[in-house]
BATORTOR-631051 format. One record per residue (C-alpha): x, y, z; residue number from 1; residue in three letters. Coordinates in nm, 4 decimals, always signed. Layout:
# BATORTOR-631051
((X Y Z) NUM "ala")
...
//
This chain:
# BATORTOR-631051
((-6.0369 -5.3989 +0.4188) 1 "unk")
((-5.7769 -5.4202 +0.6609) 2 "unk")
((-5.4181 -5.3385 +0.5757) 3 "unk")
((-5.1701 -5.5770 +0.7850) 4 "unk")
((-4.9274 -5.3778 +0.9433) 5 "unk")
((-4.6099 -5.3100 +0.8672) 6 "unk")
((-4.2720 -5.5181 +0.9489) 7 "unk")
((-4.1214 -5.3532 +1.2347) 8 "unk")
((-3.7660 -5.1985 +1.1602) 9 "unk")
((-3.4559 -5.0871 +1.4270) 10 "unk")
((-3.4020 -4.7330 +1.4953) 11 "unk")
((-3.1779 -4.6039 +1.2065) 12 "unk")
((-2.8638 -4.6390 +1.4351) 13 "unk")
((-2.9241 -4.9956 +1.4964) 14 "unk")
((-2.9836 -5.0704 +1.1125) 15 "unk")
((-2.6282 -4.9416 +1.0658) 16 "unk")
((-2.4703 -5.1492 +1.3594) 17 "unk")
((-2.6733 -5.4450 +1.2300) 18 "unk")
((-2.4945 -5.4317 +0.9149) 19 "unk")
((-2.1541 -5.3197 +1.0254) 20 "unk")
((-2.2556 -5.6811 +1.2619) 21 "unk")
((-2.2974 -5.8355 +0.9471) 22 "unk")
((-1.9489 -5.7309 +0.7216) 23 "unk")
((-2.1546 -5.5739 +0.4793) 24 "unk")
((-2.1148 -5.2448 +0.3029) 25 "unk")
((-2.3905 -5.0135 +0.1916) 26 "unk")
((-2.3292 -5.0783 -0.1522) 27 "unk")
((-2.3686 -5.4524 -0.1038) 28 "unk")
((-2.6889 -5.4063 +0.0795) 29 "unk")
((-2.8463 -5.1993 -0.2358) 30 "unk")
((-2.6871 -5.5063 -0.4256) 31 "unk")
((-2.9500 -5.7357 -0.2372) 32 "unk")
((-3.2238 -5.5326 -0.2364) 33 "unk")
((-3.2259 -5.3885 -0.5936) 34 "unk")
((-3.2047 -5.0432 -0.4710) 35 "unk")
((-2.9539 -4.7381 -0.5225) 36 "unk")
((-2.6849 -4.6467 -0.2318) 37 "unk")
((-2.8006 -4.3445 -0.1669) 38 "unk")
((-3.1559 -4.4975 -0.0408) 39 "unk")
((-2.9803 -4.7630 +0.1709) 40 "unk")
((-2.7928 -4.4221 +0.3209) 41 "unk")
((-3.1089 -4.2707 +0.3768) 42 "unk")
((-3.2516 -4.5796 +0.5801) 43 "unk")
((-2.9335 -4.5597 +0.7802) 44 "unk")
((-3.0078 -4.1791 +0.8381) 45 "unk")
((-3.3735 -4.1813 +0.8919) 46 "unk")
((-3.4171 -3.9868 +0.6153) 47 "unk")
((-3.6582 -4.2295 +0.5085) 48 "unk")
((-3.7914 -4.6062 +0.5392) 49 "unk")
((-3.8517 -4.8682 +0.3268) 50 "unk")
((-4.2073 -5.0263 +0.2222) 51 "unk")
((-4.3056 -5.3306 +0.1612) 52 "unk")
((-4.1644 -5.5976 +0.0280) 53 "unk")
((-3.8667 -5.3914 +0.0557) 54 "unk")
((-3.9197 -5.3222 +0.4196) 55 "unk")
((-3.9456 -5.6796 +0.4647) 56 "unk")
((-3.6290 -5.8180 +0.3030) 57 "unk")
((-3.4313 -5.5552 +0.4577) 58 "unk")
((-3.5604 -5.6231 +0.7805) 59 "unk")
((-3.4923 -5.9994 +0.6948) 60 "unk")
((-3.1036 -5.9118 +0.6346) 61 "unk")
((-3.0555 -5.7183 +0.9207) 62 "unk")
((-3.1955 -5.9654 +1.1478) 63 "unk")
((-3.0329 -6.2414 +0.9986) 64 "unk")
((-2.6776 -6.4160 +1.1186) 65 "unk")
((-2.3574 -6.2761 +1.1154) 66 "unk")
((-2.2141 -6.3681 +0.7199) 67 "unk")
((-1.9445 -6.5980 +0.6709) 68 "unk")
((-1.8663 -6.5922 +0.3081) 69 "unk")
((-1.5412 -6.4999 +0.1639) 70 "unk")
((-1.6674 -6.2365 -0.0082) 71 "unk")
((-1.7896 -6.0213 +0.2038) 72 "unk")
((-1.4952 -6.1171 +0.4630) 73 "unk")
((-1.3033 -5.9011 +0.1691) 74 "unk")
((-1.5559 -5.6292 +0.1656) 75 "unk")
((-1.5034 -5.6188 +0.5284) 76 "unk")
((-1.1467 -5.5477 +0.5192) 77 "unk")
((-1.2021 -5.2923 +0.3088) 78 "unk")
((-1.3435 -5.0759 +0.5323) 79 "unk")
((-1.0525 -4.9570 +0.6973) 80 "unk")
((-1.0263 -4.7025 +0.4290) 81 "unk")
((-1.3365 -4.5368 +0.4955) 82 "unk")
((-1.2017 -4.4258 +0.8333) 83 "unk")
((-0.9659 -4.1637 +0.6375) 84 "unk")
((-1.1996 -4.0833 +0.3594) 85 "unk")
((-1.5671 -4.1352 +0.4469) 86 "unk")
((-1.8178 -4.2342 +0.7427) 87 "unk")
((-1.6469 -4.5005 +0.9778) 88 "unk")
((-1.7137 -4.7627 +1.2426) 89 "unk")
((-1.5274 -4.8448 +1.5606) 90 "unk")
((-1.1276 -4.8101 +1.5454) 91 "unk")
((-0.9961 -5.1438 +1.6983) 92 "unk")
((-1.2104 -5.3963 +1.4485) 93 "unk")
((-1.0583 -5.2105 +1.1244) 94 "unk")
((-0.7010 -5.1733 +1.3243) 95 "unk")
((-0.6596 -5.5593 +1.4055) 96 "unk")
((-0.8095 -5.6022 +1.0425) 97 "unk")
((-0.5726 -5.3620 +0.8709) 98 "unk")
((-0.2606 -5.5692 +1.0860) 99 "unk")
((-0.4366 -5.9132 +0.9416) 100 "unk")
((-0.4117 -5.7567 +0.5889) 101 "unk")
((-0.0809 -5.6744 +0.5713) 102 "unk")
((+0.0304 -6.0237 +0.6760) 103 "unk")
((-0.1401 -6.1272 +0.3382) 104 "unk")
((+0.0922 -6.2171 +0.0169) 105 "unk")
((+0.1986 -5.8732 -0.1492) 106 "unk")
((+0.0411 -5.9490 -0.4514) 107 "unk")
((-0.2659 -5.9873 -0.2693) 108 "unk")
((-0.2273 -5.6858 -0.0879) 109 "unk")
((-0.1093 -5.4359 -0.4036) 110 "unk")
((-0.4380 -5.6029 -0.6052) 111 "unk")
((-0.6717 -5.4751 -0.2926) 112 "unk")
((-0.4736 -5.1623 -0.2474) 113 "unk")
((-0.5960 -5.0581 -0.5964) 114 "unk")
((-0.9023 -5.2070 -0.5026) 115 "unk")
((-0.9873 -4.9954 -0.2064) 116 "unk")
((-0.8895 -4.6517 -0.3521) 117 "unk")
((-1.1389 -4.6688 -0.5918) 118 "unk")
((-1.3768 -4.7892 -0.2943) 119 "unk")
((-1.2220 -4.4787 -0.1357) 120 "unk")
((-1.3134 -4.2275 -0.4304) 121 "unk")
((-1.6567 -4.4108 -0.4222) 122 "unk")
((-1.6834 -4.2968 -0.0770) 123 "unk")
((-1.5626 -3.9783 -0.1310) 124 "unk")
((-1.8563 -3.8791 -0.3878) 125 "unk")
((-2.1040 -4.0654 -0.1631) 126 "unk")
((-2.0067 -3.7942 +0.1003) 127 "unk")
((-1.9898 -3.5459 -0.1435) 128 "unk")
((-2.3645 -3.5803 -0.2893) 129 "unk")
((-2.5397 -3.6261 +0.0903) 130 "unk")
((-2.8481 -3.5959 -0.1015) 131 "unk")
((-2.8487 -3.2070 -0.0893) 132 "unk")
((-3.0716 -3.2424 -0.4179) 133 "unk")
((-3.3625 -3.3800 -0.2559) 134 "unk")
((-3.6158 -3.0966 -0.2439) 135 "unk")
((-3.7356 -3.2642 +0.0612) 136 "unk")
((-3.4908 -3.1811 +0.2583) 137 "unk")
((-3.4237 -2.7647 +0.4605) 138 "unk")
((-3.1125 -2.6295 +0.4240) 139 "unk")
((-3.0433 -2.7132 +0.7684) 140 "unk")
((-3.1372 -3.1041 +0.7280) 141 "unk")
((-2.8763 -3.0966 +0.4054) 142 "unk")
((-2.6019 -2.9153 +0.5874) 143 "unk")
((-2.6503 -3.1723 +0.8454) 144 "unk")
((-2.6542 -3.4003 +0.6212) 145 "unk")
((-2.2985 -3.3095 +0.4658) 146 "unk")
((-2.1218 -3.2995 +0.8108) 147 "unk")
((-2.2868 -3.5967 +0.9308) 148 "unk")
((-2.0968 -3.7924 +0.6225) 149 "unk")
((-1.7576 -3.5494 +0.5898) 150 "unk")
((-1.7046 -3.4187 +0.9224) 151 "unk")
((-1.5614 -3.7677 +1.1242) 152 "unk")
((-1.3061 -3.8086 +0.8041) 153 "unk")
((-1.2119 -3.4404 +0.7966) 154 "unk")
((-1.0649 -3.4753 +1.1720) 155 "unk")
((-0.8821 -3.7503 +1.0773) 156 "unk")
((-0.7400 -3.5843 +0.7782) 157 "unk")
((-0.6848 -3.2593 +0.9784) 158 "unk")
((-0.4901 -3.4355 +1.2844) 159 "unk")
((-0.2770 -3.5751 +1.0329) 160 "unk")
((-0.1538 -3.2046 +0.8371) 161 "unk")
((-0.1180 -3.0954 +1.1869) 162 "unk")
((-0.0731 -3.3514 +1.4305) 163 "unk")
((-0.2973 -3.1098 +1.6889) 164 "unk")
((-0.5818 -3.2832 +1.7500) 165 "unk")
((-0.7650 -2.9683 +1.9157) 166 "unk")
((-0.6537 -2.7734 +1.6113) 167 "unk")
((-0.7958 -3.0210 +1.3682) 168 "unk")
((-1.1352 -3.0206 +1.5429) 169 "unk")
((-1.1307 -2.6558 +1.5083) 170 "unk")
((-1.0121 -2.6118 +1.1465) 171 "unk")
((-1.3102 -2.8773 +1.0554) 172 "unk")
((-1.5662 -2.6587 +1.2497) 173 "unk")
((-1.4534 -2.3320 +1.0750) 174 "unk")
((-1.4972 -2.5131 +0.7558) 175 "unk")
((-1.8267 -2.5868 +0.8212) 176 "unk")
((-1.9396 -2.2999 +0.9272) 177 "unk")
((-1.8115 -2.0952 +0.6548) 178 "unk")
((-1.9838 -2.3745 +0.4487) 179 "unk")
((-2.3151 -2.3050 +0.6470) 180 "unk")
((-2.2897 -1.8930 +0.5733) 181 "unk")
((-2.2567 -1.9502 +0.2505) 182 "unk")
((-2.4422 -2.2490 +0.1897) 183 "unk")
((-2.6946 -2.1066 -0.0875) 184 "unk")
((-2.3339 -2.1384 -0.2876) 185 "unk")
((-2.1688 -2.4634 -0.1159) 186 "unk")
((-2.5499 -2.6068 -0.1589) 187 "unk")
((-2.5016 -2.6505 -0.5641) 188 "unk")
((-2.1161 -2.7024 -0.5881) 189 "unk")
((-2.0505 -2.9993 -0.7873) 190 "unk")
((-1.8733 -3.1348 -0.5275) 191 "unk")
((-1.9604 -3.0008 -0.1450) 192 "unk")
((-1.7427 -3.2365 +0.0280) 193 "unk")
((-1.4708 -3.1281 -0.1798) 194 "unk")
((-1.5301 -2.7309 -0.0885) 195 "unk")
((-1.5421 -2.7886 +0.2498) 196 "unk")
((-1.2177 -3.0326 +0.2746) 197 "unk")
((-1.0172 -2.7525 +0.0880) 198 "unk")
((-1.0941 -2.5127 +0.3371) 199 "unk")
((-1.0330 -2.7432 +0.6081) 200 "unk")
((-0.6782 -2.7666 +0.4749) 201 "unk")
((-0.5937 -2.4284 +0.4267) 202 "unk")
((-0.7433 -2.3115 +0.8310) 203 "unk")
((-0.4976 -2.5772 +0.9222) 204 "unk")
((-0.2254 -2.4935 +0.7449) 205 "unk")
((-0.2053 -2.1914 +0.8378) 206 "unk")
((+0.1000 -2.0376 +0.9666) 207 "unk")
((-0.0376 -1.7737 +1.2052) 208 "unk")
((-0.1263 -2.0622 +1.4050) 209 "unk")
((+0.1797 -2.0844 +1.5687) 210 "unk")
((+0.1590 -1.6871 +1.6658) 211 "unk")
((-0.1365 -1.8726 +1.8831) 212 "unk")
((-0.0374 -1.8739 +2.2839) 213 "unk")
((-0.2358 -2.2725 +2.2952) 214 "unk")
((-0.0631 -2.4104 +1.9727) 215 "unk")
((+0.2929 -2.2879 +2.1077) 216 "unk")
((+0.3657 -2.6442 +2.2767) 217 "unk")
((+0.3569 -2.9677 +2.0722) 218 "unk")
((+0.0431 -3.1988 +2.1789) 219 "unk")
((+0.0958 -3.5653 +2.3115) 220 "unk")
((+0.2041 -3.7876 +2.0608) 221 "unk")
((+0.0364 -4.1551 +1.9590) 222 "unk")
((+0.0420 -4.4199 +2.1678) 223 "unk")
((+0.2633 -4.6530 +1.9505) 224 "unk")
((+0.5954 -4.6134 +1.8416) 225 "unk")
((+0.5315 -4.6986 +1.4431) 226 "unk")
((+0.2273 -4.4041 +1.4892) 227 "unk")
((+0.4699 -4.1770 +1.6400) 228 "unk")
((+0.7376 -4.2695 +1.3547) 229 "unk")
((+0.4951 -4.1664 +1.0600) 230 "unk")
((+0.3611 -3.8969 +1.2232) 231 "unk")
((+0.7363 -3.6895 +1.2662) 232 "unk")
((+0.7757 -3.8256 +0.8752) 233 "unk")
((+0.4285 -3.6464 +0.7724) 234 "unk")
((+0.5315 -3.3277 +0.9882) 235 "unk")
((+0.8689 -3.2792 +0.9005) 236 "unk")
((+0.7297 -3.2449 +0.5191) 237 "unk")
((+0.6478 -2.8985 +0.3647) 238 "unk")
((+0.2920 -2.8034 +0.4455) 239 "unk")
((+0.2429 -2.8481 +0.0668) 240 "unk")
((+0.3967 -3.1870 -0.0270) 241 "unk")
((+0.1980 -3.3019 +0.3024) 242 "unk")
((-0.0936 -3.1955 +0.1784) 243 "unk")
((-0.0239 -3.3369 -0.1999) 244 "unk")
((+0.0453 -3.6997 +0.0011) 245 "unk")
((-0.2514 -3.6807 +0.2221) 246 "unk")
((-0.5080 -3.6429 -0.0988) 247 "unk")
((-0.3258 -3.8730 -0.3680) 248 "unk")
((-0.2283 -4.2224 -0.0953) 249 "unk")
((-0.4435 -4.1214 +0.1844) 250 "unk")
((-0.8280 -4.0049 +0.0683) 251 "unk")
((-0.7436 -4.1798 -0.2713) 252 "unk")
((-0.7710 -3.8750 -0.5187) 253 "unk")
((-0.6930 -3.8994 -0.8565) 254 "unk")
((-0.3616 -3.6949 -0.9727) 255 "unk")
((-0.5795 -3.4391 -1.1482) 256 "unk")
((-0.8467 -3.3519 -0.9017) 257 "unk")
((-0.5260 -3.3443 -0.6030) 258 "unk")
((-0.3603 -3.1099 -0.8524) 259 "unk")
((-0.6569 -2.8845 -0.8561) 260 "unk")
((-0.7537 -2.9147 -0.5176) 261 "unk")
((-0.3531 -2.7826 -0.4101) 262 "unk")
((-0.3850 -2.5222 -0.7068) 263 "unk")
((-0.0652 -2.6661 -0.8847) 264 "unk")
((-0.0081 -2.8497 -1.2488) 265 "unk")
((-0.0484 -3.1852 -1.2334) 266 "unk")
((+0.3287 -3.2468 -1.3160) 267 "unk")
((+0.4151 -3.0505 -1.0049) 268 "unk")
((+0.1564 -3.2286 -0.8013) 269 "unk")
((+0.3373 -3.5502 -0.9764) 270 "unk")
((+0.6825 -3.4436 -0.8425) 271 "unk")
((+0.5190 -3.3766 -0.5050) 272 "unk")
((+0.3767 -3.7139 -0.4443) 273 "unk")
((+0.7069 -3.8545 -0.5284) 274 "unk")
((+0.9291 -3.6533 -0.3150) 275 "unk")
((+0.7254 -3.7016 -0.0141) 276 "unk")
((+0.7024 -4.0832 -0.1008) 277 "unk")
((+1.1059 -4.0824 -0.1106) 278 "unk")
((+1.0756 -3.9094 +0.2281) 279 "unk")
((+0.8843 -4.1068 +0.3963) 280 "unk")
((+1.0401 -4.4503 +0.2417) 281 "unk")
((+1.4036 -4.2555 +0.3768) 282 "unk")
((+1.2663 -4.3068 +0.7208) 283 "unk")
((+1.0496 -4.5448 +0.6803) 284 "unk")
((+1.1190 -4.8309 +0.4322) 285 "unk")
((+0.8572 -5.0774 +0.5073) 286 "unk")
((+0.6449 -4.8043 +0.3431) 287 "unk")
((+0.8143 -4.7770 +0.0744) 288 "unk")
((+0.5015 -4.9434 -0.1275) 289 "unk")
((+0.2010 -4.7095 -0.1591) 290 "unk")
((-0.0316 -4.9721 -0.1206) 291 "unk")
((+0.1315 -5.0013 +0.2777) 292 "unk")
((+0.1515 -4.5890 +0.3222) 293 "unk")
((-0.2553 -4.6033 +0.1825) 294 "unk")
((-0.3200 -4.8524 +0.4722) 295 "unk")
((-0.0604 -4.6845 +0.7633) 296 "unk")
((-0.2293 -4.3363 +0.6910) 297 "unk")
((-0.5609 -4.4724 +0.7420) 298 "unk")
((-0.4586 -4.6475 +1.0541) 299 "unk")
((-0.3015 -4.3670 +1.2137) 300 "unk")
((-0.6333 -4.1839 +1.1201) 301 "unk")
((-0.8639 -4.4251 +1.3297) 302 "unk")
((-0.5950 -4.4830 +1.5867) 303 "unk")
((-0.7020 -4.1015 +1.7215) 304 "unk")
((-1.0681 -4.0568 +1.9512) 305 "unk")
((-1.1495 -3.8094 +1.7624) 306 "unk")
((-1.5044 -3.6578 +1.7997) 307 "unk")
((-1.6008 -3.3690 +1.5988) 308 "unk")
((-1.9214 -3.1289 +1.7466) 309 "unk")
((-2.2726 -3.1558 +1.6947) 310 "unk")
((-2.4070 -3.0246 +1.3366) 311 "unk")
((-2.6765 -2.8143 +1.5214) 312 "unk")
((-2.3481 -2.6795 +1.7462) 313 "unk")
((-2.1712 -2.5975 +1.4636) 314 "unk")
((-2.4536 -2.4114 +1.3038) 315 "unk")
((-2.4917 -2.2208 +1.6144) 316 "unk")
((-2.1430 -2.1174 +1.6637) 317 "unk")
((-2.1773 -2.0032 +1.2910) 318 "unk")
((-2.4467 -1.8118 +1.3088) 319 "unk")
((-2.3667 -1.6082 +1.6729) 320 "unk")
((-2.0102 -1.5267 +1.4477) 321 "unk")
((-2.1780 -1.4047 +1.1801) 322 "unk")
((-2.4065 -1.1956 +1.3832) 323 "unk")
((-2.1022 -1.0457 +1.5681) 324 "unk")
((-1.9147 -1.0191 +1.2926) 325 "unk")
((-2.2357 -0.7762 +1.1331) 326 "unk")
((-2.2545 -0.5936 +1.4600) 327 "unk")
((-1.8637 -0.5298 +1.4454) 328 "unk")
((-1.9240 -0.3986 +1.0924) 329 "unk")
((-2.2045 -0.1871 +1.1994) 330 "unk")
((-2.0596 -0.0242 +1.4550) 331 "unk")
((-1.7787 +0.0282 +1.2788) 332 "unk")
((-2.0084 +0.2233 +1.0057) 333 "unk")
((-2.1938 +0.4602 +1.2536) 334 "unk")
((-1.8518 +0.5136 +1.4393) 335 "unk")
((-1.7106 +0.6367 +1.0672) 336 "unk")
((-2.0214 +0.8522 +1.0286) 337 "unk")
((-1.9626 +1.0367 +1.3221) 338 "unk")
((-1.6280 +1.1098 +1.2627) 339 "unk")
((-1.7043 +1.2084 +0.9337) 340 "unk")
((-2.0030 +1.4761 +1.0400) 341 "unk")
((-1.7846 +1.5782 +1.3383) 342 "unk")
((-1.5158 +1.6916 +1.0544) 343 "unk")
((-1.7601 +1.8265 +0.8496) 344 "unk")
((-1.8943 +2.0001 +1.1466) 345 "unk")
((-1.5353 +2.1533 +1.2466) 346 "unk")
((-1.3565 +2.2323 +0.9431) 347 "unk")
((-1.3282 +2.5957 +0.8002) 348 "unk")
((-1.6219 +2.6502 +0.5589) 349 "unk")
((-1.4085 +2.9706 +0.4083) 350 "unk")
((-1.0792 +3.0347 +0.2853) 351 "unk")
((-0.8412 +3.2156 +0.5424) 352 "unk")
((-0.4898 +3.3852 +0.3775) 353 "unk")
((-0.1566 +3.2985 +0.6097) 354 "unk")
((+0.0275 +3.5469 +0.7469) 355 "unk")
((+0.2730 +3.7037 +0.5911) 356 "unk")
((+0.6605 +3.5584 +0.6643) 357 "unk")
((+0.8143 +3.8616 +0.9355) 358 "unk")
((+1.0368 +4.0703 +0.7558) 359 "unk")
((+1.3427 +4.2574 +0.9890) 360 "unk")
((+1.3608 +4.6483 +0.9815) 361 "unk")
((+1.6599 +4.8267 +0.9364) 362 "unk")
((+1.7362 +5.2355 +0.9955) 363 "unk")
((+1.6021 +5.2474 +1.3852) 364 "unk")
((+1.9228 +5.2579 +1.6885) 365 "unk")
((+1.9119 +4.9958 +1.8791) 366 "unk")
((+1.7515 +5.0029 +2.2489) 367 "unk")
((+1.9609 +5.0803 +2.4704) 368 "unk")
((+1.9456 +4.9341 +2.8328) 369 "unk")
((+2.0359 +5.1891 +3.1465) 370 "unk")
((+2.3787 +5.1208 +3.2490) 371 "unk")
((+2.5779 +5.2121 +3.6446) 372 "unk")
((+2.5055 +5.5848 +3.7752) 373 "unk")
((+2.8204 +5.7989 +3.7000) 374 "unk")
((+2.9689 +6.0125 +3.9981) 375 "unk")
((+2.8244 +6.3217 +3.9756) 376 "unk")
((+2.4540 +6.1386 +3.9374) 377 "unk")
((+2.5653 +5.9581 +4.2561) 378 "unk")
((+2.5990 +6.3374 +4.4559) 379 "unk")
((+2.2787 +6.4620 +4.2781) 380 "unk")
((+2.0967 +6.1682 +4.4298) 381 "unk")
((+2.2305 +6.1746 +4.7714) 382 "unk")
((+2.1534 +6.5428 +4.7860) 383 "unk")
((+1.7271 +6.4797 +4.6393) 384 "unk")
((+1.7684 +6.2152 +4.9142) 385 "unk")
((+1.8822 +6.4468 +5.2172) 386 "unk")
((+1.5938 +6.7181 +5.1660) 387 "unk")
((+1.2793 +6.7417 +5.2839) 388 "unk")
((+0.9857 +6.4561 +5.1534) 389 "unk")
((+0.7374 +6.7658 +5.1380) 390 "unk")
((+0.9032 +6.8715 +4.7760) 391 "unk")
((+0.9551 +7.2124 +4.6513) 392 "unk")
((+0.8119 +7.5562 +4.8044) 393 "unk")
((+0.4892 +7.5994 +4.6735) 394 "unk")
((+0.4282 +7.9249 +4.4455) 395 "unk")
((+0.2041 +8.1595 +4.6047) 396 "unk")
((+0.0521 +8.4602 +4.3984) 397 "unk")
((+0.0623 +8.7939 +4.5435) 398 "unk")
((-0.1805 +9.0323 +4.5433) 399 "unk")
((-0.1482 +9.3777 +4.3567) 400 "unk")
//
């Protein structure tokens, strides 16, 4: 019997573009199909395919017409959001729809604010899970995985603590690769995404960064003005209220996990948020709404090309560091060695007594020094002087 072969699929980029083509979210694909998220993200990924009937109907939705229905319009507009907090698409179609959002009726717009930060901490657990349970999957494919989903949205979040977009890069690249050397502990966290973000922050916060010759100068600053405007708000503010603001109205964390994830209470984490909100309105008092600070953070976000490195680069870089780092440490071991044997080697095996303190002696005349030849020592020594060299007559013996 002859098995009829199977529908033929895109390449897993293409199924992705298809759908972003489409205005449709991963969640309302697995709405269509009857299947979980997490599968849809693994057709996107390659991870695995579908079979089937399944194969078929999502083949059938891919290929189909652009959608025109109202509803997923809405879901479309939504995804400007997951350019701060989770895997995004190209920066000018969520930009121009961000700018048609806000010209919406404010009820409208506070009703999908709240909306679209739960669709942010949706997305935010979607990149935190990565499926690093399957068993099918190396520790390389999972770590992968992970930065595949967090590292794009890290930048983002990095460039705007900073406003250096090398230095975000970099601080998102550390992270990971401190998340790859210890990824037997990272690899059953409860919440991966959230390890890694957290030390994100902190490389970028750092102070000793300015001690750095290349982060002496300020970068270039956005292209437009109202970018430039927030961006001097956001970097005027302490490192730690900036922080505070970027997890509770940017990513879209609750007010206890952004207190935990600062290491603060959450009524100080409380008072945080609102002081940098009454900054920022100070400047800036169209923003004065969260709702409009959720959507200008997450536009400034995608308004930045930035690219973060290859997983399998990142890995590497980890790796040659951690074998330099053990080399450092080992020849820092052998050098101590050898000091130590060369001390053991040179120090007195017995005990030696000092010498006694000098003591002065009393009771002797004191040396004296010759002094000028008196007269008559003068006369004796011209007269030695005037004889003969030969010395005195010689004594002869007579004989008897």
């Amino acid at each position: 019997m002859k098995q009829s072969p199977a529908t033929p699929l895109p390449a897993p980029k293409e199924r992705r573009r298809l759908r972003e083509d489409r205005s449709l979210t991963q969640a309302d694909v697995a709405t269509r199909l009857g299947v979980s998220r997490a599968t849809v993200r693994s057709w996107e990924t390659g991870r695995s395919a579908p079979r089937g009937r399944k194969r078929e109907a999502y083949a059938r939705l891919l290929t189909a017409g652009p959608a025109h229905t109202q509803a997923e319009v809405n879901a479309r507009q939504e995804e400007i959001t997951p350019e701060l907090v989770g895997a995004g698409t190209g920066a000018g179609t969520r930009t121009g729809t961000a700018r048609e959002a806000r010209s919406a009726d404010r009820g409208e717009r506070a009703a999908g604010g709240r909306k679209r930060s739960a669709r942010a901490g949706e997305l935010l657990a979607e990149d935190g899970d990565s499926g690093l349970t399957e068993p099918s999957l190396t520790p390389a494919q999972a770590f992968d995985a992970l930065y595949a989903f967090c590292a794009p949205a890290l930048v983002r979040q990095a460039y705007l603590l900073t406003g250096r977009r090398e230095l975000a890069r970099e601080s998102v690249e550390r992270a990971f690769q401190q998340a790859w050397y210890r990824w037997p502990e990272v690899a059953v966290d409860r919440d991966p995404a959230g390890w890694v973000r957290a030390t994100a922050y902190e490389y970028a916060l750092s102070p000793w960064h300015r001690l750095r010759p290349r982060y002496r100068h300020p970068e270039a600053p956005p292209a437009g003005a109202a970018d430039r405007a927030l961006l001097d708000v956001l970097l005027e503010l302490p490192p730690v209220y900036r922080r505070t603001l970027l997890l509770y109205d940017g990513v879209g964390l609750g007010l206890p996990e952004t207190a935990a994830e600062t290491e603060a209470s959450t009524p100080a984490a409380a008072n945080r948020v609102l002081h940098a909100r009454e900054a920022v309105a100070a400047r800036l008092p169209e923003l004065a709404s969260p709702e409009d600070l959720h959507w200008r953070l997450a536009e400034l976000a995608s308004a930045e090309r930035l690219r973060a490195a290859k997983p399998r680069t990142v890995r590497w870089y980890g790796e040659r560091r951690a074998q330099q780092w053990t080399r450092a440490a080992i020849a820092f071991t052998v050098l101590l060695i050898a000091v130590t044997a060369l001390t053991l080697d040179t120090a007195p095996d017995h005990y030696e007594a000092p010498l006694s303190p000098p003591e002065t002696i009393h009771g002797l005349p004191p040396r004296a020094a010759p002094g000028p030849l008196s007269a008559a020592e003068l006369r004796l020594r011209a007269r030695l002087r005037s004889q003969e060299v030969s010395g005195p007559e010689r004594m002869v013996p007579e004989i008897r």
